[in-house]
ROMARDREN-655401 format. One line per 2 residues: for each residue x, y, z of C-alpha. Coordinates in Angstrom, 2 decimals, m for minus. Example, Ala and Ser with C-alpha at 12.3 -4.5 7.8 and 13.67 -1.06 7.14 Angstrom:
// residues 2
12.30,m4.50,7.80 ~ 13.67,m1.06,7.14
//
This chain:
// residues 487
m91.84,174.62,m33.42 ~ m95.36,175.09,m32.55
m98.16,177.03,m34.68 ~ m100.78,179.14,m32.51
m103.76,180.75,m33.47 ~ m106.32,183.12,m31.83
m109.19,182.14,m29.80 ~ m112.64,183.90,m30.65
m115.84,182.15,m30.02 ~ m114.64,179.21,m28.31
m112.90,178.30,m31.51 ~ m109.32,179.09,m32.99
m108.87,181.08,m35.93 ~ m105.94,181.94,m38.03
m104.51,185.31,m39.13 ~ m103.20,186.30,m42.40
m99.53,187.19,m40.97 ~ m97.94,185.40,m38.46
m95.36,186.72,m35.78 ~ m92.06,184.47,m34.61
m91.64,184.12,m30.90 ~ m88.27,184.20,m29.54
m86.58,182.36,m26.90 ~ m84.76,185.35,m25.01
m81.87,182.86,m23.73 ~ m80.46,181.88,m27.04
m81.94,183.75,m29.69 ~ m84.05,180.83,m31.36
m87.77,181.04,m32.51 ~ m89.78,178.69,m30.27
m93.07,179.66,m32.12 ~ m95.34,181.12,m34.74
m98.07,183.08,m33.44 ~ m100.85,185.74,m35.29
m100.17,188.87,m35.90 ~ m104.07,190.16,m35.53
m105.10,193.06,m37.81 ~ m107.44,195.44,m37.11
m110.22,193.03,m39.34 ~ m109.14,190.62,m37.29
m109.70,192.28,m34.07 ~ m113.28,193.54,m34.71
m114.35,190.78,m35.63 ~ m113.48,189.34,m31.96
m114.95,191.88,m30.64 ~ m118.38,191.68,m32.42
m118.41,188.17,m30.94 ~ m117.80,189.14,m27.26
m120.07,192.26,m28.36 ~ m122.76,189.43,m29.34
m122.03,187.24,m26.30 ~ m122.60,190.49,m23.42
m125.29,191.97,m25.46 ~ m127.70,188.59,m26.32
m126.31,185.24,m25.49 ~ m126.83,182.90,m22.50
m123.88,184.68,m20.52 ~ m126.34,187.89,m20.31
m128.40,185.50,m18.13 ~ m125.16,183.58,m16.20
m125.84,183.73,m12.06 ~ m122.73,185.65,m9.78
m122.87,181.39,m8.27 ~ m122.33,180.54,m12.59
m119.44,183.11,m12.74 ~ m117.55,182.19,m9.34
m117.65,178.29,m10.56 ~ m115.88,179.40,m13.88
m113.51,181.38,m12.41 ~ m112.88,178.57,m9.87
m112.46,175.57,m12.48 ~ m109.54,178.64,m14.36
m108.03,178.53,m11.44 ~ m107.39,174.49,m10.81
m106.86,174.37,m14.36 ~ m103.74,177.11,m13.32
m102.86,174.60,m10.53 ~ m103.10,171.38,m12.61
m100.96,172.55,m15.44 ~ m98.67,175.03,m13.46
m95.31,173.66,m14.00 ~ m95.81,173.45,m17.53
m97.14,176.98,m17.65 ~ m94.29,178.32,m15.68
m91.69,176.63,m17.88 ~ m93.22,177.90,m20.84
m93.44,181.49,m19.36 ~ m89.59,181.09,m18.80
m89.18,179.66,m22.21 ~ m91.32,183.00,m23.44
m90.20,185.82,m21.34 ~ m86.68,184.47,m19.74
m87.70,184.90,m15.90 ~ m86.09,182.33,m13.82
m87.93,178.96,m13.56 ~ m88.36,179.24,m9.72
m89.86,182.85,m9.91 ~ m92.72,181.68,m12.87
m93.33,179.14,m10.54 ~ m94.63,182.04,m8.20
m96.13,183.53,m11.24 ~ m98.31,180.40,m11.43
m99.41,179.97,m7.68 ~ m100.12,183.93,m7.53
m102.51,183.58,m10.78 ~ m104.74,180.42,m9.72
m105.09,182.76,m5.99 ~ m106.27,185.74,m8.21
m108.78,183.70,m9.93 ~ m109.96,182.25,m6.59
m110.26,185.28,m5.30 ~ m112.48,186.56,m7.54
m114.33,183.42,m7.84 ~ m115.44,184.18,m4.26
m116.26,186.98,m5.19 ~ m118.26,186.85,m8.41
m121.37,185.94,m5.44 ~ m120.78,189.39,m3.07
m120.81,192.17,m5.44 ~ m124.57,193.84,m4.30
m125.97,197.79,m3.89 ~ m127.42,199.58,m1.66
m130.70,200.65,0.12 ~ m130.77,204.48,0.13
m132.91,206.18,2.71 ~ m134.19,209.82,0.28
m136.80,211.80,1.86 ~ m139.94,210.79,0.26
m142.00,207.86,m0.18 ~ m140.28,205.83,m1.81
m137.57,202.82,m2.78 ~ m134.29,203.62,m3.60
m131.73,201.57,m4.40 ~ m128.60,200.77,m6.61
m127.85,197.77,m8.44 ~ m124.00,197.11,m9.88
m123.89,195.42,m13.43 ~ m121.16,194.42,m15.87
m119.67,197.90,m17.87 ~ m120.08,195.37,m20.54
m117.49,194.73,m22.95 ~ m113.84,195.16,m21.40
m110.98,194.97,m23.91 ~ m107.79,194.01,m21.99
m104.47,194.76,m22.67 ~ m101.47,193.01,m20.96
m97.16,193.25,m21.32 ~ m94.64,191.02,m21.51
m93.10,190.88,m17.93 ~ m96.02,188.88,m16.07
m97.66,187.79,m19.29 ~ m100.22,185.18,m17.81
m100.73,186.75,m13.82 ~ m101.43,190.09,m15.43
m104.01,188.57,m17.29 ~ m105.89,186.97,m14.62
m105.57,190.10,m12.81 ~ m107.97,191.52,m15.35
m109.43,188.47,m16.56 ~ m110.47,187.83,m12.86
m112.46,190.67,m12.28 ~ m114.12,191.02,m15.82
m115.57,187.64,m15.67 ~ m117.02,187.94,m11.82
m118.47,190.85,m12.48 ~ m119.78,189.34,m15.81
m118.67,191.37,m18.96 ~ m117.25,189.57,m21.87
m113.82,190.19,m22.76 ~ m111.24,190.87,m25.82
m107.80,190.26,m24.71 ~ m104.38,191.01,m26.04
m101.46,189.65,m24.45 ~ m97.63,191.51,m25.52
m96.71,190.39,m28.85 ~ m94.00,189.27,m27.74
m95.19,186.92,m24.75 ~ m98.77,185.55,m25.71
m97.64,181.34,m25.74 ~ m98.96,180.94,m21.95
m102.62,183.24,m22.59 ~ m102.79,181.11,m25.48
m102.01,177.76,m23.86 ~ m104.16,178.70,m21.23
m107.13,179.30,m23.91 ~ m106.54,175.69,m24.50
m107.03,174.45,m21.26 ~ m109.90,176.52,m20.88
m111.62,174.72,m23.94 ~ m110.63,171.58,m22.78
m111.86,172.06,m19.18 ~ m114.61,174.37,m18.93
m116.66,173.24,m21.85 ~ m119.67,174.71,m20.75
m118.40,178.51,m20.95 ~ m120.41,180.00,m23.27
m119.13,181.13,m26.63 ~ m117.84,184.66,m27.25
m116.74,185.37,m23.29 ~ m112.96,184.83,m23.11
m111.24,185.59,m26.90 ~ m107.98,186.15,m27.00
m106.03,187.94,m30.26 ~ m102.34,187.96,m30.66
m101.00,191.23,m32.08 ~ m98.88,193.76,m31.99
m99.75,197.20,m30.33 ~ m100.46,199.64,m32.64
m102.49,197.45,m34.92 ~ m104.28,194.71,m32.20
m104.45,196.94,m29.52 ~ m105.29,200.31,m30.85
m108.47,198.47,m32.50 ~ m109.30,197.39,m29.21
m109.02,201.04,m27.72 ~ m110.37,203.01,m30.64
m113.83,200.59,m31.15 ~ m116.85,202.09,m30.58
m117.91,198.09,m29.45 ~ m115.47,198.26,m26.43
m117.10,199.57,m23.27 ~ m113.99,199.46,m20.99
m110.49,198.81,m21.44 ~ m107.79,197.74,m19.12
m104.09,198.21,m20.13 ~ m100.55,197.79,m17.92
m97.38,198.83,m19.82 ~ m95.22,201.90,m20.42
m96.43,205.47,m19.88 ~ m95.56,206.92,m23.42
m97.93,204.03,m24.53 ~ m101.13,204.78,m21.81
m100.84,207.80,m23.14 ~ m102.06,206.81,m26.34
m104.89,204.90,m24.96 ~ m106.05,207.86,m23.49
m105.95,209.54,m26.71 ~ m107.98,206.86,m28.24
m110.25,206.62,m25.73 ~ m111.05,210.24,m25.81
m111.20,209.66,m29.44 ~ m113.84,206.57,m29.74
m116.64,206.43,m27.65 ~ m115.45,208.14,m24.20
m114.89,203.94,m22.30 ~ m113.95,203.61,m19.09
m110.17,202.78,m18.39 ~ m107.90,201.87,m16.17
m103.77,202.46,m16.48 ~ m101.23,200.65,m14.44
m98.30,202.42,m16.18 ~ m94.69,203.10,m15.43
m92.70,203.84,m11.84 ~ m89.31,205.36,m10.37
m89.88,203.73,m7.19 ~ m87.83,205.50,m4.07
m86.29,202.45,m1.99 ~ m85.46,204.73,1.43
m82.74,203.35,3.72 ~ m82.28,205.42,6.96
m79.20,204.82,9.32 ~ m80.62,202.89,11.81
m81.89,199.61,9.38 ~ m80.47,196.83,9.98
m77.40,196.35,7.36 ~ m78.27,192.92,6.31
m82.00,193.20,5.32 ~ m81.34,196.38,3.75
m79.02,195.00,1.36 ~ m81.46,192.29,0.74
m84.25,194.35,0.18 ~ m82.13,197.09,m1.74
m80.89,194.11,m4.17 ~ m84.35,192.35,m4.18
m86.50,195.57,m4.98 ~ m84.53,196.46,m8.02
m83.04,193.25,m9.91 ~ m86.17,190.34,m9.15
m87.26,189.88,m12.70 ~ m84.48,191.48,m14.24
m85.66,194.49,m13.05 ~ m88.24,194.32,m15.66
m91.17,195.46,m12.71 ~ m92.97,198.42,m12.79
m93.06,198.87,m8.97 ~ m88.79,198.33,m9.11
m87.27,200.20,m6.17 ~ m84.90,201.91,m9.34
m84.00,204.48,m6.87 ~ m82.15,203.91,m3.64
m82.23,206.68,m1.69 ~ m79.49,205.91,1.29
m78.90,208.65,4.69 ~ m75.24,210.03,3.99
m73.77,208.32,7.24 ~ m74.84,204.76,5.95
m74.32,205.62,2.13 ~ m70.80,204.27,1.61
m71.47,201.27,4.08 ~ m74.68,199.87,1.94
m73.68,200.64,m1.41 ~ m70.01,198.47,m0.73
m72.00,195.92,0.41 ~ m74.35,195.65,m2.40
m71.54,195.33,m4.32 ~ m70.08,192.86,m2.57
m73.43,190.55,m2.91 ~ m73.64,191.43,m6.11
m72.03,188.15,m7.54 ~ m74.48,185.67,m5.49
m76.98,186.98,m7.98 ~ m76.70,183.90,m10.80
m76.91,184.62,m14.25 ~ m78.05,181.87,m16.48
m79.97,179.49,m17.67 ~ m83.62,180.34,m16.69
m84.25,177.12,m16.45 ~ m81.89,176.16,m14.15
m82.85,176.15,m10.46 ~ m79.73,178.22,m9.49
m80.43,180.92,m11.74 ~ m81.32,184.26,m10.38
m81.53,186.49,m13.10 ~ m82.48,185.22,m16.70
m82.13,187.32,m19.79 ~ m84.01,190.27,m20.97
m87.14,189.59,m22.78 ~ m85.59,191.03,m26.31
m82.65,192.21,m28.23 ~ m84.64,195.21,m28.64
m85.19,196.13,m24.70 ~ m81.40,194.91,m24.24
m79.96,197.24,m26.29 ~ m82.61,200.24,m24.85
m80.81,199.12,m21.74 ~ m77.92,199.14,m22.55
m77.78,203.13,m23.63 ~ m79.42,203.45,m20.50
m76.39,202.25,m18.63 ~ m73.96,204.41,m21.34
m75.76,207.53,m20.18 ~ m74.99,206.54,m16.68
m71.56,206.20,m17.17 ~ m71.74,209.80,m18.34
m73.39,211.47,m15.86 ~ m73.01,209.23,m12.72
m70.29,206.71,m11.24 ~ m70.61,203.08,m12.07
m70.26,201.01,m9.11 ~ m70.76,197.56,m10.26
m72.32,195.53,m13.63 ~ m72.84,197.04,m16.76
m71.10,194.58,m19.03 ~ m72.88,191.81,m21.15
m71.58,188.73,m18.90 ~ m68.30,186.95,m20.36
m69.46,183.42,m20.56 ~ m70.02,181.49,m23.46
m72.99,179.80,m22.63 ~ m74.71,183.03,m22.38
m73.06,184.74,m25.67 ~ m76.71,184.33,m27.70
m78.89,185.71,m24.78 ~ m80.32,188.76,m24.38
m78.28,189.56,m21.12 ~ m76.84,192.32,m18.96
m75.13,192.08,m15.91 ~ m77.08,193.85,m12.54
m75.71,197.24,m12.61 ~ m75.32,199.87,m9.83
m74.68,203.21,m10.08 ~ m74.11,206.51,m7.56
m75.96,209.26,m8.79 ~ m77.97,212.38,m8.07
m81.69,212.80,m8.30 ~ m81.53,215.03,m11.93
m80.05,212.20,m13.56 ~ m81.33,210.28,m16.76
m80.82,207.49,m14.61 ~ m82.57,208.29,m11.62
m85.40,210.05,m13.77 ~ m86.60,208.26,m16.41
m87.85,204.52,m16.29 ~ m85.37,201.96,m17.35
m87.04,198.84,m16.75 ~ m84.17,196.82,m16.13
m81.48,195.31,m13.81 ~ m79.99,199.25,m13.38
m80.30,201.16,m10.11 ~ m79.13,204.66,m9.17
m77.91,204.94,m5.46 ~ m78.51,208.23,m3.99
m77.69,210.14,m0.88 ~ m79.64,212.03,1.83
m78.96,214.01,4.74 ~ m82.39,213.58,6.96
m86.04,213.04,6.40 ~ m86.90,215.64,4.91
m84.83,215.68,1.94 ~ m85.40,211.57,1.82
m88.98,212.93,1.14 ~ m88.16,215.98,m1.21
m86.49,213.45,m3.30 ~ m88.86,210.52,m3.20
m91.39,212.59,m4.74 ~ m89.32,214.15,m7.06
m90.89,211.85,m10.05 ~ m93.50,212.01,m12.30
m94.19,208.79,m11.13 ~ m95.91,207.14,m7.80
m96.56,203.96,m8.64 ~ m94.37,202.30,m5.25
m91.86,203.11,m2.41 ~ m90.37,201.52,0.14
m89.34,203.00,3.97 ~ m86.70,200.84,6.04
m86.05,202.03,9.61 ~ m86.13,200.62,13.20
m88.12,203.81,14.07 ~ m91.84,203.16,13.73
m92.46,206.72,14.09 ~ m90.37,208.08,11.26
m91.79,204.71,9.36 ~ m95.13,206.06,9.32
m94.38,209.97,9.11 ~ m92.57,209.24,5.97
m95.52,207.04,4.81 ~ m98.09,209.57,5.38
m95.68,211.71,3.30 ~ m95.06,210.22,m0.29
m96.97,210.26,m3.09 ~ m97.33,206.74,m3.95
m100.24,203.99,m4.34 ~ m97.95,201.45,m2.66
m95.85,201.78,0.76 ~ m93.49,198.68,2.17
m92.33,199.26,5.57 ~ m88.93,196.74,5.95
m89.73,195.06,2.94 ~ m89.62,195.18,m0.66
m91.82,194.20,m3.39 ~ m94.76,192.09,m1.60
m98.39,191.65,m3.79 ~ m101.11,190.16,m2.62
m104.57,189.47,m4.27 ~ m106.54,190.96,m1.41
m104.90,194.08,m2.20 ~ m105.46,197.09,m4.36
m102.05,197.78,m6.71 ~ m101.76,201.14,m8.97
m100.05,204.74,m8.57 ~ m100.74,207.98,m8.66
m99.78,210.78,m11.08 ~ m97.81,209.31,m13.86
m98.21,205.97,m12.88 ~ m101.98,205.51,m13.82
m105.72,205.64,m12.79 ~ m107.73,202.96,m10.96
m107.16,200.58,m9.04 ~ m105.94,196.27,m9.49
m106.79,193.61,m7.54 ~ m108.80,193.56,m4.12
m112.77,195.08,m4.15 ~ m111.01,197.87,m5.61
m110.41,195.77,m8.70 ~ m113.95,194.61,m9.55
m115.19,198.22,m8.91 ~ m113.50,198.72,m12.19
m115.58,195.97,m14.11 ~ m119.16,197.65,m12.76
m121.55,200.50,m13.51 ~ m123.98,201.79,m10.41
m127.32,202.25,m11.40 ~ m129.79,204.09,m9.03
m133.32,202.82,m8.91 ~ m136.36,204.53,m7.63
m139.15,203.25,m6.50 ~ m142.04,205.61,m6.03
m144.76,204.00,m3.14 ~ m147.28,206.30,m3.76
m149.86,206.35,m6.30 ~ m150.79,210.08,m5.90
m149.99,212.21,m8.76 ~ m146.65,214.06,m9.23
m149.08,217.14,m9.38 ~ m146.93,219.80,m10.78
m149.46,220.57,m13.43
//
């Protein structure tokens, strides 16, 4: 069993507690990690605080930032299989999807290592004689915050950004999936030995010690967080609370998955099967609700159930697997009363059982579940974050619509029709950052990811994600030497 300790200052330092990390699978610690306090935390950030404010990274060049970012993301590439099967050792995602995981992270750090070099103001024509301009700097010190379900890609998602645009960062991966941030802090040392001290620390803690320290301190200019909505919440309260820092929330979703009668049968059950139980369901953008037009209701939902069994459950390191475990006993048995409320106030179609065999007996596992259920439901209300899905009927368009944005949420939905028309009506029509048209689920670098209303503020990836990294400063240069003459 391996001992970790944090990273601050180019060096690794040890906590006075210590965490276990727990193989989700079978049950069995697989590491000891620290449990930061607050001490611990400030102290991490005085040193990026130090680094922003006064060291040689103040100075670094956008061409300095990009190469950096560029060497992170060969080191992803170099060591990628043994990053993905320690993410899958960690967190229980199959081995083949952490493989993705691993691909998707280097591109996000080679995106913004092209980057770093393109991020420039603007000339601003005023009407007087005069220069103005605007110049975009680092917001300075960005304390990132990061779950358990993509542990290292989320990172790099904010990790990426921060560094091209040149802050220093403090950040805190889920306590209970920090072994591949913290592996990855080792291959940093190892392979980018001239990053200057004090940019990238990393501090392994739990929430409301680590990472309220890094909301609440008045040394923190922004801070980035994904996770629940109950929890951004909090940051906001803290935020509002400390010194006013910008922030940034990718929170929680009820994504509508909308099936109209004319898609094709096939690729709808696909899509309706893919959008909810990839990951074990554990996505935020999970198409939770399937929202199916009455004369195809009874047609899709029997065949999801029959396709149902083609989804593996297993070993996640086993190539066949297509569903691992959940990532703790903890959010097993929150799913799990999930799925007894369903069976209360909807009709179970399919799953909802721990599976039978043996060699899965110590895991933290739950069969995919489907249920048929109307819109007011728990079910179909409230964010499970897991392999359950409420089915629901519709008559037409509009009430696909009324009940797609019936959620506090917006983070994602989905539209699946052979009619581009009605594709792009109904797009135009829900409240949600992200629209799929015939698909399900897709994420690309070049593209912005977050939600509206319940579902956070800002912006992820794309330009859109280094926007959140910068300040604007306006500049004016006066050309004439005359007196203001207001006296």
């Amino acid at each position: 069993m391996k001992t970790y300790r944090n990273y601050v200052n180019n060096e690794w330092v040890s906590s006075g507690q210590t965490r276990e990390v727990i193989n989700p699978f079978n049950g069995e610690t697989i590491a000891l990690v620290p449990e930061a306090s607050k001490k611990d935390v400030d102290e991490a950030i005085g040193v990026a605080r130090r680094a922003f404010d006064r060291g040689p990274w103040k100075e670094s060049t956008a061409q300095q930032r990009g190469r950096i970012l560029f060497a992170m993301a060969e080191i992803v590439r170099n060591n990628a299989q043994m990053l993905a099967e320690l993410e899958t050792l960690n967190c229980g995602k199959p081995i083949v999807e952490s493989e993705f995981d691993m691909s998707d992270t280097a591109s996000c750090f080679e995106y913004y290592g092209g980057l770093a070099t393109k991020i420039h103001g603007e000339t601003l024509p005023v009407p007087d004689n005069a220069l103005n301009l605007t110049l975009r700097e680092p917001v300075g010190v960005a304390g990132l915050i990061v779950p358990w379900n993509y542990p290292l890609m989320l990172a790099a998602w904010k990790l990426g950004p921060a560094v091209a645009a040149g802050c220093t960062v403090v950040l805190k991966p889920a306590e209970q999936t920090p072994l591949t941030t913290l592996e990855f802090a080792r291959l940093v040392q190892q392979g980018i030995p001239d990053l200057p001290p004090g940019v990238l620390n990393i501090m392994s803690g739990d929430g409301p010690a680590a990472g309220r320290a890094v909301v609440e301190s008045m040394q923190v200019d922004k801070v980035a967080f994904t996770g629940g909505t109950e929890t951004g919440r909090e940051v906001l309260r803290g935020v509002a609370g400390s010194n006013l820092k910008k922030v940034s929330l990718e929170l929680g979703g009820k994504s509508p998955n909308i099936f109209f009668s004319d898609a094709d049968l096939e690729a709808a059950t696909d899509g309706a099967l893919f959008g909810i139980f990839i990951n074990q369901g554990e996505v935020c953008s999970a198409g939770s609700r399937i929202l199916i037009q009455q004369d195809m209701f009874k047609k899709l939902v029997g065949r999801m159930k029959e396709v149902l069994p083609r989804i593996r459950l297993g070993n996640p390191m086993n190539r066949d697997t297509k569903m691992g475990p959940l990532v703790s006993k903890e959010h097993l048995e929150k799913v799990e009363s999930y799925i007894e409320i369903g069976r209360k106030e909807a009709t179970l179609v399919a799953g909802g059982r721990r599976p039978a065999s043996k060699e899965l007996e110590n895991g933290y596992f739950v069969e995919p579940t489907i249920f048929e259920a109307d819109n007011k439901t728990r079910i179909a209300r409230e964010e499970i974050f897991g392999p359950v899905v409420a089915c629901i009927p519709f008559k037409d368009e509009d009430e696909a619509l009324e009940i797609a944005n019936d959620t506090p949420y917006g983070l994602a939905a989905a539209v699946w029709s052979r009619d581009i028309f009605r594709c792009l009506r109904v797009v135009r029509s829900l409240r949600a950052g992200i629209v799929w048209v015939n698909t399900m689920q897709p994420c690309y670098v070049e593209s912005p990811w977050g939600g509206y209303k319940q579902s956070g503020h800002g912006r992820e990836l794309s330009l859109h994600g280094i926007e959140e990294f910068l300040e604007t400063k306006q500049v004016h240069i006066n050309l004439s030497e005359r007196p203001i003459g207001w006296y």
